[in-house]
Every structure is written in C-alpha cells, then in structure tokens.
C-alpha positions as CSV (number, residue, x, y, z in Angstrom):
1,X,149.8,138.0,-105.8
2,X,148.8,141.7,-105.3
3,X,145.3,142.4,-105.2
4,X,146.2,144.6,-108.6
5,X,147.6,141.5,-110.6
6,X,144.6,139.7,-109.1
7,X,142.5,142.0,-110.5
8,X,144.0,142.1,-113.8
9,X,143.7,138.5,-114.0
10,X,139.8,138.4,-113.0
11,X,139.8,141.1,-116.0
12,X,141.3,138.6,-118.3
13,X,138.9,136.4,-117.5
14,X,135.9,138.1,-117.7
15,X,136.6,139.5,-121.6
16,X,137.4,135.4,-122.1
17,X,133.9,134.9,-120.5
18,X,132.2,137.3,-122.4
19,X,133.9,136.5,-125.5
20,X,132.9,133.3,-125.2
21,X,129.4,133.5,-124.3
22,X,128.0,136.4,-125.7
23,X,127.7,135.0,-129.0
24,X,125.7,131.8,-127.9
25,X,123.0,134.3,-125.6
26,X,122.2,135.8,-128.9
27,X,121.9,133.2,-131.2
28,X,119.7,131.1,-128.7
29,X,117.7,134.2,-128.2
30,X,117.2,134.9,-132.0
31,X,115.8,131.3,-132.3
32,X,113.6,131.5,-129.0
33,X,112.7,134.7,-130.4
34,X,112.0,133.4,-134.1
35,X,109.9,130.4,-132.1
36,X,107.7,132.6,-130.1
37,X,107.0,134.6,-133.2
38,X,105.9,131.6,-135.7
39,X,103.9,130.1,-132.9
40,X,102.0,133.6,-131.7
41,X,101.6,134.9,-135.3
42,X,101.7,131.7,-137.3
43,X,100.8,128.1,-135.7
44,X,98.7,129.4,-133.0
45,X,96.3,131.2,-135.6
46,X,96.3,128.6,-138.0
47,X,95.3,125.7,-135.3
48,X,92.2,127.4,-134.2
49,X,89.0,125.4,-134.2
50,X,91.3,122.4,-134.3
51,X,91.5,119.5,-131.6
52,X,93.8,116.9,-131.1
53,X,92.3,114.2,-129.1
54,X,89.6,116.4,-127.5
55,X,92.4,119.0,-127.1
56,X,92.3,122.2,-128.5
57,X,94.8,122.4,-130.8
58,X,96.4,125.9,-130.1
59,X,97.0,124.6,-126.3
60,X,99.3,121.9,-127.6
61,X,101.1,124.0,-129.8
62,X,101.7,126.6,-127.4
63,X,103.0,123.5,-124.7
64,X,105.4,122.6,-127.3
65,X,106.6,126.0,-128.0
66,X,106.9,126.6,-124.0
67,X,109.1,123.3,-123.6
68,X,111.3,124.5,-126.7
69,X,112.2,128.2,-125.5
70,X,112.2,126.6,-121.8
71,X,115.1,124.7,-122.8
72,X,116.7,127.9,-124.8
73,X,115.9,129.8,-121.8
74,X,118.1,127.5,-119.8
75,X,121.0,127.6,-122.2
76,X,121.1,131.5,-122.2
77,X,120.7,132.2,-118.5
78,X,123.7,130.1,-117.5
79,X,125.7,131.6,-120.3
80,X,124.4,135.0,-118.4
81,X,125.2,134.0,-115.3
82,X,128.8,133.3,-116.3
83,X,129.2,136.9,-117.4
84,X,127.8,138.3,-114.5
85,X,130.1,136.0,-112.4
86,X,133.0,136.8,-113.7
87,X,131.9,140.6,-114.4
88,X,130.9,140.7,-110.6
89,X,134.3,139.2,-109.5
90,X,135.9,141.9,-111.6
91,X,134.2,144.9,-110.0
92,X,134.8,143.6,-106.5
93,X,138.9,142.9,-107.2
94,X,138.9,146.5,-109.0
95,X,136.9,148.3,-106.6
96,X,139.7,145.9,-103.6
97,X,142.8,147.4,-106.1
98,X,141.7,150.6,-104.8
99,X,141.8,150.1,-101.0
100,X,144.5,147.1,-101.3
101,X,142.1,144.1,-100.5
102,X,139.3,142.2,-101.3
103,X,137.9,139.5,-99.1
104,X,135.9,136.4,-100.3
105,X,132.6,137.6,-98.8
106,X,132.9,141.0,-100.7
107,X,133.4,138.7,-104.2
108,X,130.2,137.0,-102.9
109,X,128.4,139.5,-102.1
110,X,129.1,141.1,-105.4
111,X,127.9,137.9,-106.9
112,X,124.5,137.5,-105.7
113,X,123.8,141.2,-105.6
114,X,124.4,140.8,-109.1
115,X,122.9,137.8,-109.6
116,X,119.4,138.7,-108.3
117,X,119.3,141.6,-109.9
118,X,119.6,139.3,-113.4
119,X,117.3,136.9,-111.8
120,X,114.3,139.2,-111.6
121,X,115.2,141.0,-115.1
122,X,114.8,137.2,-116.6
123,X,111.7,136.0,-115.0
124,X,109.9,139.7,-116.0
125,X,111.1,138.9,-119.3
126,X,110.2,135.1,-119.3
127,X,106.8,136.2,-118.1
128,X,106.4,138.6,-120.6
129,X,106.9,136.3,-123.2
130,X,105.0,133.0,-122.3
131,X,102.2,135.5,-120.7
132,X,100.0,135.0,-124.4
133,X,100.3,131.3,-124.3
134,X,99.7,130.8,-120.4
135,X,96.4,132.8,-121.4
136,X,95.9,130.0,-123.7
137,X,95.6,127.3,-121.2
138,X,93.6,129.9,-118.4
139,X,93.8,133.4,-118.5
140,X,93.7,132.6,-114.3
141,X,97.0,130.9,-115.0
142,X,98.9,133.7,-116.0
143,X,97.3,135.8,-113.0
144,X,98.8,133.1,-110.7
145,X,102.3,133.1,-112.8
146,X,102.4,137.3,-112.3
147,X,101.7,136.8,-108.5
148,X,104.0,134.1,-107.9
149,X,106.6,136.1,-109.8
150,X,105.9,139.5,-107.9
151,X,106.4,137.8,-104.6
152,X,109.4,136.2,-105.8
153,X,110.9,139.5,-107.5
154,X,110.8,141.1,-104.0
155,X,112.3,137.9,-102.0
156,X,115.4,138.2,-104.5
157,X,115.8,141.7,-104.3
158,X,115.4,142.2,-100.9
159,X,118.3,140.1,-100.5
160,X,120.3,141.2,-103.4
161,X,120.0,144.6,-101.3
162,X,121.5,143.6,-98.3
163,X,124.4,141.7,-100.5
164,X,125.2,145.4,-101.7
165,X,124.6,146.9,-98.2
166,X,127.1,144.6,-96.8
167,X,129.5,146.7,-99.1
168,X,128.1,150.4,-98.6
169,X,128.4,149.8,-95.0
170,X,132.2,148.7,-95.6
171,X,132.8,152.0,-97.8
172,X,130.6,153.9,-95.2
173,X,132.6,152.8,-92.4
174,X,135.7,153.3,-93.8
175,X,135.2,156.7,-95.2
176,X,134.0,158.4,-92.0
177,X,136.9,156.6,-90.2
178,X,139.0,159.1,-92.4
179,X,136.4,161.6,-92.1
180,X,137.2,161.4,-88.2
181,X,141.0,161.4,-88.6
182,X,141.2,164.1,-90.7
183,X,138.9,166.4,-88.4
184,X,141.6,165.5,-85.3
C-alpha cells in the first residue's frame, strides 16, 4: 500500500472518528455544563447556613457535583483523544504522501505532540471550572491545584515540543540537503 492510499485511508478514518464522537463531547459537555451551572448558581446558594452532619452543606454539594462532571470529564476526553489520534495520524500520512513515507515514530510523534497540547488545554479548562468549588473546601486548595497544574502544563509541553522538534529537524534536514544540491 502506497503511503497515498494509506493516507487516504487514515482520512477515512478520522471523519468515521469524528463523526462518531463529536456528538457525544457535546452532549456530555452540555450536561457537565448544565451541572456546574445549577450547583454554582442554584444548590450551592440555596444550601448556605446548612450542615449535614456537622458539614457544611454547600461543601457536600459541591463534592457531589465534582464526582458527577469528573466522570463526564472522563467520557469526553477519551472521545477527544480519539479525534486527535486519528486527526494526528492523518497529518503525519498527509504530510509522508508528500515526501513518499512516513515512519511509525513520525505517527508517534505526531500523536503526543498533539496529545499534550489537548492535555494542558483540558486541565486549564478543568481548573477553571472546579476553581469556585475547590474554594469552597479551602481557598489554599485551589492555590495548590493552580501550582500543581502549572508545573505539570510545562512538563507536558516541554515534551510535546521535542515530539514536534523530532519532525522540524526531519524537514530541516531534508530541505537544506536540497538547499546544498541545488547550490552544486
């Protein structure tokens, strides 16, 4: 198979993916959506001055609506994940049709370059969201979240960076090779 009609087929399969998965990232982010809003605007509110057991009320509340979009938030980032698979396989067998090949590293690389670029977008996200009800618990809490995150972010993109210079160092190499046989 030509790395062309491989490519084609890596197309194919990334419209199937998205197809397929695009529709479940939205609804289960409407509903995560729809639970952070009641709780923030709705439940949390209402429970103030409440205790469960000698538990504030608005802490539980906000543990149960961290458990519920936790579990959304797991559904959507593996239906993510699957598009930027299979949208990452794509670019690396279209970008291969070009110069007639595409190794399994380049497809890797691709992958978690990709990958960790999604990763940190997510966690900002997640943070930005469940920032309000970790201030419930401790506002120190969140501070500790936001650092653990920041650390994190760089770790992943420091290393989606070298995936991606892996493959500028490919196209580097190989367009001053042409640079050099054009000048002799």
């Amino acid at each position: 198979m030509s790395v062309s009609e491989k490519a084609r087929e890596v197309y194919l399969e990334a419209v199937r993916e998205i197809r397929d998965s695009v529709p479940k990232i939205i609804i289960n982010i409407g509903i995560a959506v729809l639970i952070w809003a009641f709780t923030k605007y709705v439940f949390v509110p209402i429970s103030i001055g409440y205790q469960f057991i000698n538990i504030p009320l608005p802490q539980l509340i906000s543990l149960v609506m961290l458990a519920a979009v936790a579990i959304l938030v797991l559904g959507i980032i593996k239906e993510v994940f699957d598009i930027v698979d299979a949208l990452a396989a794509y670019c690396a067998y279209e970008l291969g049709a070009r110069k007639g090949e595409v190794s399994e590293e380049e497809v890797s690389n691709y992958k978690v370059g990709f990958r960790g670029f999604i990763y940190v977008i997510i966690v900002a996200l997640l943070f930005l969201l469940f920032k309000d009800f970790l201030d419930v618990f401790h506002p120190v809490l969140s501070a500790l979240v936001l650092l653990v995150v920041v650390i994190w972010s760089v770790l992943v993109l420091l290393r989606s960076g070298k995936a991606f210079s892996k493959i500028v160092e490919e196209y580097a190499a190989e367009w001053a090779k042409k640079l050099e046989e054009k000048a002799q």
